[in-house]
N, C-alpha and C positions, 0 to 999 in steps of 0.2 A: 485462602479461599480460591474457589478456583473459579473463574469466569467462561461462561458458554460461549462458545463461537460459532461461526456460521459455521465453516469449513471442518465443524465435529459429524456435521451429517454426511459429505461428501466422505468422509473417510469411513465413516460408518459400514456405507453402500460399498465401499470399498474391500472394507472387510467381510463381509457375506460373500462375497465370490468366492469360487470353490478355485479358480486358475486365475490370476490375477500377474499386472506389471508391478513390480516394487515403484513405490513411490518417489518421489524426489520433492521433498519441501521446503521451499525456495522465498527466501525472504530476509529483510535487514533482521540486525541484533534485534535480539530484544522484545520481539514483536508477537514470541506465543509460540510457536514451531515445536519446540522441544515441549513443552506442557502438553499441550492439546495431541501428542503422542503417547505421553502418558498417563491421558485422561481416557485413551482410545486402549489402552493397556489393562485398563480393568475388566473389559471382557474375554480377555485371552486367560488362559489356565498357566502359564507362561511367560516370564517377558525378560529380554537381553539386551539391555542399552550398552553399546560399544562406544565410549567419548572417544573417539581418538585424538581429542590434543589431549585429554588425561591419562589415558592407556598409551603409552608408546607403544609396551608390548605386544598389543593386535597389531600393528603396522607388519609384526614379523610373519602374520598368516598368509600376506596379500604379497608377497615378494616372490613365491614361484607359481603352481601351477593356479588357476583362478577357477577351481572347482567347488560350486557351491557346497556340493553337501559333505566333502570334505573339509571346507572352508567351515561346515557348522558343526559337523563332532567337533572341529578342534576349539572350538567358541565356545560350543556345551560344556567341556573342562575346565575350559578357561575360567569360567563362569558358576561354572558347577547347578547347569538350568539345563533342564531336557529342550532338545530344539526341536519340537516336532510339528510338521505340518498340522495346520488347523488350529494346534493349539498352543503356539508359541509366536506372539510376537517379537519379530527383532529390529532393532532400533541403529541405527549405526547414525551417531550426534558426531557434529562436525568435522564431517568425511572429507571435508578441503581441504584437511589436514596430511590424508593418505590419498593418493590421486588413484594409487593400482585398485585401490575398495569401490573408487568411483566405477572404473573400467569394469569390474568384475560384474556389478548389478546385473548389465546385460544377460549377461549371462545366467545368473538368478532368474532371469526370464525365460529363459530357451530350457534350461535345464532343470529348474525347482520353480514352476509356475505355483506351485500348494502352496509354500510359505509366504508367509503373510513378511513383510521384508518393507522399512523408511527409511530411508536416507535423507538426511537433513545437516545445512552448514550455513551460519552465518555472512561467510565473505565465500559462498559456493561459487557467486559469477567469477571470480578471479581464475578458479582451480579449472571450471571445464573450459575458459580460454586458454588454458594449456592443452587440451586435450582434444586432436583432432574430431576425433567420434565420441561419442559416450553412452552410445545405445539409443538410437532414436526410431523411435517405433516399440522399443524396448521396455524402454522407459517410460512413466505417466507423470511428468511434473503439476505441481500444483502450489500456486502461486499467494501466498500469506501476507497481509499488511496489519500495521495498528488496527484497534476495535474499531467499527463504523460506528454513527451515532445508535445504530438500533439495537445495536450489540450492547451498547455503552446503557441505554434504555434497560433493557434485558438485564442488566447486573445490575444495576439501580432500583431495578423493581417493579418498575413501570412499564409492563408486559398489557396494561388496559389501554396505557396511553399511546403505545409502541400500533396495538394491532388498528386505534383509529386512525392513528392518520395513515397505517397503510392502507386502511379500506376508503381513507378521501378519495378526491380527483376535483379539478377544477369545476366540476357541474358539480360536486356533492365537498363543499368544504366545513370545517373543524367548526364547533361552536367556538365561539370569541375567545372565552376563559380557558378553554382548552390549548387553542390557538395558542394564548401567551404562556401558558402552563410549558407547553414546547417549546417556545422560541424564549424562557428564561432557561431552561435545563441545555440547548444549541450554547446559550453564551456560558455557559459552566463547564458546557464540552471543549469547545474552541478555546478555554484557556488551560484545564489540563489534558486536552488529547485522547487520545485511544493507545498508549503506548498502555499494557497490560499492566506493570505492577506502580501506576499513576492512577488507571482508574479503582483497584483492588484498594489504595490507600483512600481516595473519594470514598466509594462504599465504606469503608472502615468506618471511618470517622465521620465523612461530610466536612471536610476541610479543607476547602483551596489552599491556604497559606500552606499545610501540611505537601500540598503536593509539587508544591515548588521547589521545595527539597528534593523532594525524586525525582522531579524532573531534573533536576541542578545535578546531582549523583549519575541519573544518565548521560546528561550529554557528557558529562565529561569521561565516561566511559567510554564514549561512540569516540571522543575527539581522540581516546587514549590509542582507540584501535587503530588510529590513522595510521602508526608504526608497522601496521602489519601489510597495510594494503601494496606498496610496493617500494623496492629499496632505494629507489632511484625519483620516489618524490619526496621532498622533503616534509615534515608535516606540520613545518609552519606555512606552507605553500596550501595546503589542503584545508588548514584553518582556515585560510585568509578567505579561498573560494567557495566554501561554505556558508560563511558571516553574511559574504558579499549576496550568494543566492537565498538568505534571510532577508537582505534589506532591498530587493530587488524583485520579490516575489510581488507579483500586480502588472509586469510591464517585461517588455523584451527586456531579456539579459545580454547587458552590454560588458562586455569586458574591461573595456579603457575604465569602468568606475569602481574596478577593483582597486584598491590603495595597497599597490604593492611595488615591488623592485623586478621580480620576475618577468619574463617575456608573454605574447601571446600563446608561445607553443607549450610552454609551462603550465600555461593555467588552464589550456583547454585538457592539457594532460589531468591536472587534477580535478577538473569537473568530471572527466571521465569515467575516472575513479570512484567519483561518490555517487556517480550514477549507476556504474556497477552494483556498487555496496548497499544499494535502495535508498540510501539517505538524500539522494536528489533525483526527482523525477521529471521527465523533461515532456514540456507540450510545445509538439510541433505544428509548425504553421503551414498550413493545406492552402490550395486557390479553391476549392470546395464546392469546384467545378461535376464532380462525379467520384463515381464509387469505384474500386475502394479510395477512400480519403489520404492513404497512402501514398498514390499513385499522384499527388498534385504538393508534393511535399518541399518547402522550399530550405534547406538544410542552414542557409544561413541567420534565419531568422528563428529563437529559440525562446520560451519561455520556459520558468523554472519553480517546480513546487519541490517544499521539505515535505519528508515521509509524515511529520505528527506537528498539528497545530499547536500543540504542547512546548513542542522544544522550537517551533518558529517564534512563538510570543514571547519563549525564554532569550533566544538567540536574537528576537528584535529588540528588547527591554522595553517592550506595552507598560502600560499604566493598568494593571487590571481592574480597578475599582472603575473607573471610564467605560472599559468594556460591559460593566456589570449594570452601570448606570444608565448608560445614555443610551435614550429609546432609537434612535436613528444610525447606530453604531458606527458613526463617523467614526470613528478611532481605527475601529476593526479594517474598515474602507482604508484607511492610509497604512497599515498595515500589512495590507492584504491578505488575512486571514482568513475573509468569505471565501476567496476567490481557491483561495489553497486547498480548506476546507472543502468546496464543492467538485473538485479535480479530484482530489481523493476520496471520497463519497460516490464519485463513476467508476471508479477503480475497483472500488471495493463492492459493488451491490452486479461487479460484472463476474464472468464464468473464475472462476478458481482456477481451471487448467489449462489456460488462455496466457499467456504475457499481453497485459493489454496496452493502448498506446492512446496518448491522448492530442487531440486539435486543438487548435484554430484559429480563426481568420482576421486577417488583418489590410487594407489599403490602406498607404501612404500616398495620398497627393497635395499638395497643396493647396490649406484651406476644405481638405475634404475627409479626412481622417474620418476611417472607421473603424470598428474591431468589433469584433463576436468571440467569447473566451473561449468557449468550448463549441465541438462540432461532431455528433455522435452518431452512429449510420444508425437505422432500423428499420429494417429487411432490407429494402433497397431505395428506402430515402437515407435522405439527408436533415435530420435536426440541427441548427444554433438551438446555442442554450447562452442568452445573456443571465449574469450574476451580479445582483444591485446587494450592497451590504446594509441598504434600508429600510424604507415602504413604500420611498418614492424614486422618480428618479424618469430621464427620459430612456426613448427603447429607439433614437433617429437609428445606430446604428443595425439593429436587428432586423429594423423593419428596409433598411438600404438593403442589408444580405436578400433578405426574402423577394426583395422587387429583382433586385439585379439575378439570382439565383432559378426567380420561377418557383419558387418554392411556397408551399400551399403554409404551412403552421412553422413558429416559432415556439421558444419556450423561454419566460424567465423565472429565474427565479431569487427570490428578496424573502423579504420578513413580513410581506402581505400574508395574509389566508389565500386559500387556495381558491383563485377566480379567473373569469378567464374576458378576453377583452378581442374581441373579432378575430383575428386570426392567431394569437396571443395567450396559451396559457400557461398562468402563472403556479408556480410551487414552492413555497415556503421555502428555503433554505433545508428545513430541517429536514425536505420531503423529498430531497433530490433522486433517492435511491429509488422512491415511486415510477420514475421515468422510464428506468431500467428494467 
């Protein structure tokens, strides 16, 4: 079956242009890339997907001159597919394989603006840090993650329950029943994820247990790939820092509480790595002094989210029945899979052709400790977004940011309904992407 994605309409818009940049779609294993290329392929009269880790043979087109449309008779052969502007989509699937295919697109720009032209790879970040230039300005990247919950909503069926809470806001919140009708299918999400062929098995069946196998089959796919990412880490080193950024997701990632032999330059190396690879994504901690929230970034202080709640509840061994049960989701809370869940949920409900970058805030003093998880601009303020994994819980630290800050509104958001509390509105967990 095939699951609707947000990022089918940007590609859409995409394909109506009469002069267009080839695309470049940018994102971990596993996550939808390659399908939703070829979901965009049934409206061409055309279509030539080039693997290149399957095909060696294409490799041998991109080795002299890097002329598109000689580059596409020889493809159309290859293939035995007419290439022709307008009506032929061409696909080139994991181009990090051949770096010269990377270099060329550019030029597919300059010189065959018609053709409708994706490029898409897995472990992409490795290849264009080989490569000084690769066509920028040239190039339109667009940047793909696991399903969102709304996405996940959307394949499940629940397109009535999907458009109310988008049409909520804290002055106009959910009926009750509804309310919990969403925050029981959130805990259903947050245990198998948006990794695509996890939630395809959910629809199938309606079977958590069922999807623990696929998730179990993934990770161990993702950990297989660790061999590919570079020769010089080892990939019991890249295990270790991955488990370690599972059991540490909720708080600064400290290194010393990795249980390993290796050094500190070793494992910052292979955090690197998987933050390349999508599989770790990192929130930086801002003084959230002013805009951009870049500009106040303090580099040594790092928190750390996995790409899919899925394979974090796998990689942390949750008790899932707990999670399913318990109205106040203690469990989830020591897990940190609200906290993971709603960083990924900003990611995802933001611009597709953006690399986007997540905050925030934290003071250390003694006996004075505060922290705000996330810190997101819009137009030219400044939001906190506090993340409570229950219904209750204090807000001393939000409301420290916003006095020390000068800042007029805050945002949390928990497993309340949508309500709001003086300067303080609150958004469901499930709602997060409303903010955006």
């Amino acid at each position: 079956m095939y699951i609707n994605r947000l990022i089918d309409n940007d590609l859409e818009l995409w394909s109506k242009e009469t002069k267009h940049k080839p695309i470049l779609l940018r994102g971990a294993r596993q996550v939808g890339k390659s399908t939703s290329v070829r979901k965009l392929a049934e409206q061409f009269e055309f279509f030539v997907e080039v693997n290149f880790e399957k095909k060696k043979a294409a490799h041998s087109l991109f080795q002299s001159d890097l002329e598109p449309k000689t580059i596409c008779e020889e493809l159309s052969v290859m293939y035995d597919t007419p290439i022709i502007a307008g009506k032929t989509l061409v696909f080139f699937d994991e181009i990090q394989t051949c770096l010269p295919a990377i270099s060329s697109l550019r030029f597919f720009y300059e010189d065959y603006p018609e053709l409708h032209l994706i490029a898409a790879g897995s472990l992409l970040e490795f290849a264009l840090e080989e490569l000084p230039s690769f066509g920028v300005g040239r190039i339109r990247s667009m940047f793909m993650y696991p399903l969102s919950f709304a996405e996940f909503l959307n394949a499940c069926g629940c397109n009535l329950l999907l458009g109310a809470i988008q049409k909520s806001s804290p002055a106009k919140p959910l009926l009750q029943a509804i309310h919990d009708k969403a925050v029981d299918l959130l805990k259903r999400f947050l245990i198998i994820g948006g990794m695509p062929e996890v939630v395809a098995k959910y629809v199938e069946n309606g079977e958590i247990t069922s999807c623990q196998t696929v998730l179990d089959d993934l990770l161990n796919s993702l950990k297989k790939d660790f061999s590919k990412y570079r020769k010089r880490v080892p990939d019991l080193r890249l295990r270790e820092v991955f488990e370690a950024v599972a059991h540490q997701v909720g708080g600064k990632f400290n290194y010393s509480k990795i249980d390993s032999d290796s050094n500190h330059r070793q494992l910052k190396e292979a955090l690197e790595l998987l933050k390349m690879a999508g599989l770790v994504i990192p929130v930086l901690h801002t003084s959230g002094n002013g805009i951009p929230l870049g500009a106040g970034v303090n580099p040594s202080k790092q928190k750390m989210l996995i790409l899919d709640t899925g394979i974090l509840q796998r990689l942390s061994g949750l008790n899932l029945a707990e999670i399913l049960l318990e109205d106040d989701f203690s469990l989830v809370n020591k897990g940190g899979i609200a906290e993971n869940f709603a960083g990924l949920e900003l990611l995802k409900a933001a611009s597709c052709f953006t690399e986007q970058q997540l905050y925030f805030w934290q003071r250390d003093k003694l006996n004075a400790h505060a922290e705000v998880d996330f810190l997101i601009q819009q137009g030219d303020k400044i939001v906190p977004i506090e993340v409570k994994s229950g219904t209750s819980g204090k807000m001393q630290s939000l409301h420290l940011f916003l006095k020390e800050k000068s800042i007029d509104k805050g945002i949390r958001c928990s497993l309340e309904n949508f309500v709001h509390y003086d300067n303080i509105d609150v958004y469901p967990l499930y709602a997060i992407s409303n903010i955006i």
